[in-house]
N, C-alpha and C positions, 0 to 999 in steps of 0.2 A: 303575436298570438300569446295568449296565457292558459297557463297551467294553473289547474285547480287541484289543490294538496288538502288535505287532512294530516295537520298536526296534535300532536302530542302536547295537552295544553298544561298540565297537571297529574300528579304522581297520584293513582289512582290506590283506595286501601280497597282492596277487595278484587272484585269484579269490577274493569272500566266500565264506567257511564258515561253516557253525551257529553255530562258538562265535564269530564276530562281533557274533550279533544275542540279542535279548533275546525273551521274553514279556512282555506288562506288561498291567494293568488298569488304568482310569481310567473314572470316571463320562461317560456320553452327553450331550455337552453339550448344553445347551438354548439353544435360536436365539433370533436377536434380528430386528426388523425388517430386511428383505431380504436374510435367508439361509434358507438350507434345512438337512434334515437327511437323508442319505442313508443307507439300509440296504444296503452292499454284500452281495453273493449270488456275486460272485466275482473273484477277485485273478490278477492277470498277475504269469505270471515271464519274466521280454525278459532276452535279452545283453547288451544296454546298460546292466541295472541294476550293472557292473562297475564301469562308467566314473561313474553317478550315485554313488557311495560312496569314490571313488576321489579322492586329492589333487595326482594326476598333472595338467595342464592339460586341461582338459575342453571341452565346448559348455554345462555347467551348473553351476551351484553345487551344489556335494556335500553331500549329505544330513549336517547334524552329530549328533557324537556325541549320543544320547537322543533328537533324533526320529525318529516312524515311518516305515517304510523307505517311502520315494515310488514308487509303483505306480500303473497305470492299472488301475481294477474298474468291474465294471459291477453296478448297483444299483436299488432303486428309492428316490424322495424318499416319506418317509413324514412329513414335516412340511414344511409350506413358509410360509414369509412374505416369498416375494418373488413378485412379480409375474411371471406368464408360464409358471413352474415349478408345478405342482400335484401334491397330493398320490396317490402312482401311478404316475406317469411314470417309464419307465426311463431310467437314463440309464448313460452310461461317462461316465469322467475321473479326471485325477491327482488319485485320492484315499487311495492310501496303503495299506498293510497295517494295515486294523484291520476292524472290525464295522460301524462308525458313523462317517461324515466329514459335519462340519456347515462350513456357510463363507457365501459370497455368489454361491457356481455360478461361481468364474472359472475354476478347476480343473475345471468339468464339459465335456469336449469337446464334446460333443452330445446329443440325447434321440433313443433308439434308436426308430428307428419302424418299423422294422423285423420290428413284434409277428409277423407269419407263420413268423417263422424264431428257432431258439433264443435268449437273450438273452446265451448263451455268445460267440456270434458275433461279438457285438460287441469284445470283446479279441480275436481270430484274424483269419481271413478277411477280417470285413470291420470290422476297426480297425485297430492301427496295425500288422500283420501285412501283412493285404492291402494297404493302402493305400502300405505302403511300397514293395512288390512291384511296383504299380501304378505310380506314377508315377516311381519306379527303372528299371522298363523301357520305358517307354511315353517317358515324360519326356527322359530321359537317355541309355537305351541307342538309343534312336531304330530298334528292330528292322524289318526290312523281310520279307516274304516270300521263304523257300528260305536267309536267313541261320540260320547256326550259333551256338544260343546255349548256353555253358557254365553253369554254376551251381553255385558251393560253396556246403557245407551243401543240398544239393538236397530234402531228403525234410524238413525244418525247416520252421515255421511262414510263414517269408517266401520260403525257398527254391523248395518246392513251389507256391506261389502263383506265384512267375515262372517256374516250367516250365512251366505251366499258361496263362497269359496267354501267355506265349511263341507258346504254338499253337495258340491261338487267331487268333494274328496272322502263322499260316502257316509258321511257323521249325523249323525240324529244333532240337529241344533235346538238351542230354547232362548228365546230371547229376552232380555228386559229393558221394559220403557215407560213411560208415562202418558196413561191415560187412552180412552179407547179407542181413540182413530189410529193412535199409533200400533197399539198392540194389532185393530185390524191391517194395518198396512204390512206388521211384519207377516202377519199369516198370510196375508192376501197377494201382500206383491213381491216379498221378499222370501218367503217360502219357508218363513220357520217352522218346523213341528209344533213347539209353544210357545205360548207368548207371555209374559206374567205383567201386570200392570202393577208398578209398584205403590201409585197412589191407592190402588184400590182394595188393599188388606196386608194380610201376613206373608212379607215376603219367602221369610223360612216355609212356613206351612207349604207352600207354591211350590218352593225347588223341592221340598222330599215331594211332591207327587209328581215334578215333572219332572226330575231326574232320580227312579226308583234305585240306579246302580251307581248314583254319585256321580260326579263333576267330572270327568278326564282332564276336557282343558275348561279352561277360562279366560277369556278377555277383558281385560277389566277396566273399562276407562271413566269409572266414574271414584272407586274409593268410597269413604265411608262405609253408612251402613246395610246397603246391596253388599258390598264388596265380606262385609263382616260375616251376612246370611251365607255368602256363595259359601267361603273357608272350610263352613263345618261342614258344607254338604259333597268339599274333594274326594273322590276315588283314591286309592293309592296308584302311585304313580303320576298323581296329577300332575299339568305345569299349568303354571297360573301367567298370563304376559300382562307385565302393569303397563299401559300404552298411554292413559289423563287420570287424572284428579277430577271431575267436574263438577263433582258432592260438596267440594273443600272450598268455602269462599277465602279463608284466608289461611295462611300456614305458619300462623301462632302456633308456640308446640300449645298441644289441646290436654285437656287431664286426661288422668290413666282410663285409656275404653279398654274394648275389647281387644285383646292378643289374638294374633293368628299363629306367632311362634310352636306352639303345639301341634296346633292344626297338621303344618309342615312336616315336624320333624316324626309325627307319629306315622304319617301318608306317605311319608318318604316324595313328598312334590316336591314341584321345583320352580323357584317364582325369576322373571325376566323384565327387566327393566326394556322400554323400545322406545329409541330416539330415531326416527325415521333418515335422521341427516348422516349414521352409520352406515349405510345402504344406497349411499350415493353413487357410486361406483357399478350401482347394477340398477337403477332405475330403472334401463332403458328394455331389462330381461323382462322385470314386471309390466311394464308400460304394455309389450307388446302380446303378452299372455293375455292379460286384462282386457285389452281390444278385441283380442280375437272372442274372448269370452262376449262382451258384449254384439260385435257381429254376430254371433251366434243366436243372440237370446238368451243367452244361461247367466246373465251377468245382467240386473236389473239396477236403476238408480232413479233418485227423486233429485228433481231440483225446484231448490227453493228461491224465487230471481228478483229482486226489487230493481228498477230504477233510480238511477241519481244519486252520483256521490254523497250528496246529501242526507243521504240513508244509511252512509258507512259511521258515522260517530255512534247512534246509539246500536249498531247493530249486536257489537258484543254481549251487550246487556241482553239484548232480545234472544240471544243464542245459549247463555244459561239461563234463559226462564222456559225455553223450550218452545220458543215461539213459531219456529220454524219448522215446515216439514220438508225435510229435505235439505241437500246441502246449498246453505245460505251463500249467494252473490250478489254483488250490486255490478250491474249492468249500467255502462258508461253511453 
């Protein structure tokens, strides 16, 4: 049997593109005493895979040139010799763009138990989508009831998830996104109060009408110049969670912009760096809130599904041009 990989073909400057990455084949290895063999059924494309490929300073070690590109999928073990793991068992983890990922399960995040609900799920909502969402806002943003909470990339896989948890936890949310099916989708199926389309005028002008008493929290996973408007428009007290970049194609230092330094120190806010991989150790508290919110109906998500490995090299690219609605997977 062969396994079909996506490698890392070339050290991308920016944003990876197709012709970065590779197709390749390699036979299904066969496991040894306590590893497994996992059949991926579907591959995650995240913003963050910029920064995994990237030789800019990081939080990981960049993926080198020839292996496969490191992705979170969710799969089932069809062979197992390690204990505890059986054959069957769904599970998600960084296992890469390929068919086939055999190892010893340290890469496997969790075993989805989740069986009542898609096993798609497991990369969006309630993997490392939701759960970033989750303890981003919960954690960090510290939201209280009748606060205002903004959100760049609003209508996106981790976006729409903290406008959502937002208000559930009582908050007037406003969301920001590009272009008008998204802005309809945030009002419409994600349940923002507003929605600001930032291709479509003066972002500043936007937030003072749509946040007349200022920012509480902010989410901010885009930077730039969204991020610049939100600053002057914080509350005192605000906290700001930086959770992506996705404004920033490259991170050359840039000439002197805008400062938020003031902004801060005169609002007395408070800005949070969120690496979702600190919060490993309780995944499984989010995981099971998130569900139950979705059993419910109070927890809504989009997915966006292509077929065919073949679709994973240019998908990055497609995913900051904003191609997608909804959280992007390729379906094996």
């Amino acid at each position: 049997m062969m396994n079909r990989q996506v490698r890392l073909k070339s050290r991308p400057n920016g944003i990876p593109q197709a012709e970065n990455f590779e197709l390749a084949e390699a036979l299904v290895p066969e496991i040894k005493d306590g590893q497994v063999l996992v059949k991926n059924e579907f591959l995650s494309v995240e913003p963050a895979m910029r920064g995994w490929v990237s030789t800019v300073a990081n939080y990981s070690t960049p993926v080198g040139i020839g292996e496969v590109m490191r992705s979170f999928t969710a799969g089932t073990i069809v062979k197992s010799r390690r204990p505890g793991f059986a054959e069957g068992d769904k599970v998600m983890g960084m296992l890469g763009w390929q068919d086939f990922a055999a190892g010893d399960a340290t890469n496997i995040t969790r075993k989805v138990r989740e069986t009542d609900l898609p096993l798609s799920l497991s990369l969006g909502v309630l993997g490392l989508n939701g759960v970033t969402a989750y303890f981003g806002l919960l954690d960090l943003g510290t939201p209280r009831p009748g606060d205002t909470v903004v959100v760049s990339t609003a209508a996106g896989s981790v976006g729409s998830a903290v406008g959502q948890i937002a208000k559930l936890m009582g908050c007037r949310t406003v969301g920001i996104t590009g272009g008008a099916e998204k802005v309809k989708m945030c009002r419409e199926t994600f349940g923002y109060d507003a929605a600001i389309d930032y291709k479509a005028g003066n972002v500043a002008d936007a937030l003072k009408a749509a946040c007349p008493r200022g920012v509480d929290v902010y989410f901010d996973n885009t930077s730039g110049a969204i991020s610049d408007a939100v600053m002057a428009q914080l509350a005192q007290g605000a906290r700001v969670v930086i959770c992506g970049t996705a404004a920033i194609s490259s991170w050359d230092p840039p000439p002197m912009g805008p400062r938020v330094e003031r902004h801060i120190l005169v609002k007395r806010a408070r800005v949070s760096g969120l690496l979702i991989f600190d919060y490993a150790h309780r995944y499984e508290e989010a995981v099971a809130r998130l569900a139950d919110w979705v059993r419910a109906g109070k927890l809504k998500y989009r997915e966006d599904i292509v077929d065919g490995i073949e679709h994973a090299p240019g998908a990055i690219a497609e995913l900051y041009r904003g191609e997608n609605l909804g959280k992007r997977l390729i379906r094996l």
